[in-house]
C-alpha positions in Angstrom: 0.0 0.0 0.0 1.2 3.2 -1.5 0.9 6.1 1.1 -2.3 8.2 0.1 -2.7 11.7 0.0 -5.4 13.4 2.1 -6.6 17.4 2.5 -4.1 17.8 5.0 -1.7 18.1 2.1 -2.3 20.8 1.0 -2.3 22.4 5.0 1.4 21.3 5.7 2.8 21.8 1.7 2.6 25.3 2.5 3.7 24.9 6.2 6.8 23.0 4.2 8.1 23.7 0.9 8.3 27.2 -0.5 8.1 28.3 -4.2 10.9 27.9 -5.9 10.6 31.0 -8.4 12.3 33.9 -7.8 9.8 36.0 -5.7 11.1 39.2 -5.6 11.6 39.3 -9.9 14.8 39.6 -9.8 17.2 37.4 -12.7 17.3 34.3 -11.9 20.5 33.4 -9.3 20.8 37.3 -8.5 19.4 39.3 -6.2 18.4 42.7 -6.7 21.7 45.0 -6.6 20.5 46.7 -3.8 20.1 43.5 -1.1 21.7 44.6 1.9 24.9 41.9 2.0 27.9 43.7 3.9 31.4 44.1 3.6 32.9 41.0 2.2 29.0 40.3 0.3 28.7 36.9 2.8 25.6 36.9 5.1 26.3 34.5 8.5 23.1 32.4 9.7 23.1 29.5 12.4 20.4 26.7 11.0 19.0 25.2 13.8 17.0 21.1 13.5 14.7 20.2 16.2 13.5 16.8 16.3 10.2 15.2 18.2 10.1 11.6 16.5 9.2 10.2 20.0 8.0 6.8 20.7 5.2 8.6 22.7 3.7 10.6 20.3 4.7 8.0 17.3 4.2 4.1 18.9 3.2 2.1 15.9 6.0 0.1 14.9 8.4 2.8 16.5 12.1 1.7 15.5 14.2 0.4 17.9 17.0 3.1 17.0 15.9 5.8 15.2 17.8 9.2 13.7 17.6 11.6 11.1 20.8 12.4 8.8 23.5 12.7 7.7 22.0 16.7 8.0 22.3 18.3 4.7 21.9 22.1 3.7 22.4 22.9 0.3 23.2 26.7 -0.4 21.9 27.5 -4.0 21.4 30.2 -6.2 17.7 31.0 -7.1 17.5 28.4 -10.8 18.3 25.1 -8.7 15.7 22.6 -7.8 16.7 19.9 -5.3 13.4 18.5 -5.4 10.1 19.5 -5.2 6.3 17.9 -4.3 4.7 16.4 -6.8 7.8 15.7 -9.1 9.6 12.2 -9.9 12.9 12.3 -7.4 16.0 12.5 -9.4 18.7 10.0 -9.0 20.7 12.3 -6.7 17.3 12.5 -4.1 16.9 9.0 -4.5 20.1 7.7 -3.4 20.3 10.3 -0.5 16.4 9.6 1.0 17.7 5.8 0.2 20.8 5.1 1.9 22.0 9.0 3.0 24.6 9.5 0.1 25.3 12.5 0.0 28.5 12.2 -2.5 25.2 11.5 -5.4 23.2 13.8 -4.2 26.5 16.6 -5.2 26.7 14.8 -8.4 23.5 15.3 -9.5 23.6 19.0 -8.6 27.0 19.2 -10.8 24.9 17.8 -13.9 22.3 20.4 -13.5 23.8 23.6 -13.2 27.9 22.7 -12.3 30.0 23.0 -9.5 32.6 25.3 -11.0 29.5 28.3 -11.5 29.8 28.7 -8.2 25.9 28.0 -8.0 25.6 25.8 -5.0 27.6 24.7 -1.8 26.8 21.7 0.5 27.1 21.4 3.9 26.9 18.6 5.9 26.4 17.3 9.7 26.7 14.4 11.8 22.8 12.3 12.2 20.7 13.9 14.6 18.7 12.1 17.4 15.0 11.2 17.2 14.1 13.9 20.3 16.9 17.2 20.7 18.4 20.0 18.6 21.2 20.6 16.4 22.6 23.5 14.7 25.6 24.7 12.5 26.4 27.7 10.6 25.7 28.3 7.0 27.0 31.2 4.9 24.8 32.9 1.9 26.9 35.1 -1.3 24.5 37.2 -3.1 24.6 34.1 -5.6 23.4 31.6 -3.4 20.6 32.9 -1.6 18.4 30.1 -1.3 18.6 26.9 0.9 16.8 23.8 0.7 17.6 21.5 4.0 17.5 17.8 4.0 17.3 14.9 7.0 16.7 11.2 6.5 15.3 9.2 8.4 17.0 6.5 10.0 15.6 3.1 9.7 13.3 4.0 6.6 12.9 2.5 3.1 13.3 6.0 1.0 11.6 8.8 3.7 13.0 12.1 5.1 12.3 15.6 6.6 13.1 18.9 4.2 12.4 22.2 3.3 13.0 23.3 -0.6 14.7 26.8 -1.7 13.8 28.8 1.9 14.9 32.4 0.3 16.5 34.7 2.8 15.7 37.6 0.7 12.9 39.7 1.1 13.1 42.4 -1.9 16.7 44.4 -1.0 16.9 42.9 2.3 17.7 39.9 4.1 15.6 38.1 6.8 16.4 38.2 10.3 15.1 34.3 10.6 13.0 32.0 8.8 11.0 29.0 10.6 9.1 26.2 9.2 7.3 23.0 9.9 8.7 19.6 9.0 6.9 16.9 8.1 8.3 13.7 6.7 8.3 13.1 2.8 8.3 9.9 1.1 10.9 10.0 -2.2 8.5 7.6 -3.7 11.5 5.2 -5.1 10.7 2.5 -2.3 7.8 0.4 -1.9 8.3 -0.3 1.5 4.9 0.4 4.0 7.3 0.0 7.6 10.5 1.6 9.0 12.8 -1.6 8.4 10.7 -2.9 5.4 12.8 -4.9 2.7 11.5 -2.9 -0.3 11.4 -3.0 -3.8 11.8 -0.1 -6.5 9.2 1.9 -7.5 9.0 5.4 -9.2 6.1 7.4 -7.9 6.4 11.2 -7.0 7.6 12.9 -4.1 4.8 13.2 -1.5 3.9 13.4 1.9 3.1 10.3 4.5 -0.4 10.8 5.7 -0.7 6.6 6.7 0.3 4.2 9.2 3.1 3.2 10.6 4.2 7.2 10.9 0.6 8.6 10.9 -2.4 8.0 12.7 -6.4 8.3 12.1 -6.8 11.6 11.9 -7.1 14.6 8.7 -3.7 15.9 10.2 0.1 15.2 9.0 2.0 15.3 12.6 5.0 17.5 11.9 8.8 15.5 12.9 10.2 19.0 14.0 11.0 22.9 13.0 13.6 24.1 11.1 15.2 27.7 12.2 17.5 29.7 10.3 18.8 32.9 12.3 20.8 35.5 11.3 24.3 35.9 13.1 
């Protein structure tokens, strides 16, 4: 059984995942000439995970050992898509929400724009536990704007928590902090319907879980944590 999509989708999608177009109309990986980046045109922010996959509010089938990661933030201009809702995951999405490689994940992010434009920058972290917080510094060029923030989650067939292309640019100025919601996504390459399923290859879309073992009875997708990014 496929997980289903019910009216809470379209609640949490805009809790979750942001528009990837350029908002403000500015050309595409620029922002306008004005944006208020200082001295050396880097802007500091600390990105901050917080995790509530507890056995308490999650108890069917709850792993015996459960994390999310390895932690990824990718730090793109404004024309890259990482993924998006509704869309087939590419190879480099598949392998990460799969098994955590991150090494595909850069390689398919070379094929689409190239690593030596200066267009994107990953960033890594250690897993993070089921319950707790964890942070690290990211840095934005008036380039790379844009950040879309990856965790999978550890024992699962192809699911994870993210946020796509979070813009820290709000016409000529940057925001002092952008939170959302995270719920977890299914990368739809897996068949697998439990945490530690043996599953085989499928290639549905990218969607949320709205059924069991991660979600209960009710209309409403139970969010996994918040993601924070601060300015420094």
């Amino acid at each position: 059984m496929k997980f289903k999509f019910k009216y809470a989708f379209v609640i949490v999608l805009s809790m979750v995942i942001l528009s990837c177009g350029d908002d403000d109309g500015s050309p595409a990986g620029e922002p306008d000439s004005g944006t208020d980046f200082e001295g050396n045109a880097t802007a500091e922010y600390t990105l901050s995970f917080e995790t509530s996959f507890s056995e308490e509010m999650f108890p069917e089938e709850y792993p015996s050992n459960p994390s999310f990661g390895p932690v990824v933030a990718i730090i793109h201009s404004p024309n890259i898509n990482v993924f998006q809702t509704g869309s087939v995951a590419n190879d480099g999405l598949a392998a990460y929400a799969e098994s955590g490689d991150v090494d595909a994940l850069a390689t398919a992010l070379e094929s689409q724009q190239g690593q030596s434009e200066g267009l994107f920058l990953i960033q890594t972290a250690s897993n993070a536990s089921a319950v707790g917080t964890s942070s690290f510094d990211i840095t934005f060029t008036p380039t790379r704007t844009r950040v879309t923030f990856l965790a999978k989650l550890n024992p699962s067939p192809d699911w994870f928590v993210g946020a796509a292309s979070l813009d820290i640019v709000d016409g000529n100025t940057l925001k002092e902090e952008i939170q959302t919601g995270l719920v977890l996504l299914d990368a739809g390459t897996k068949a697998g319907e439990t945490y530690e399923s043996s599953s085989v290859s499928e290639n549905n879309t990218i969607g949320i879980c709205v059924d069991a073992p991660y979600a209960g009875d009710g209309p409403f997708v139970e969010s996994l944590g918040n993601l924070t990014i601060t300015r420094n």
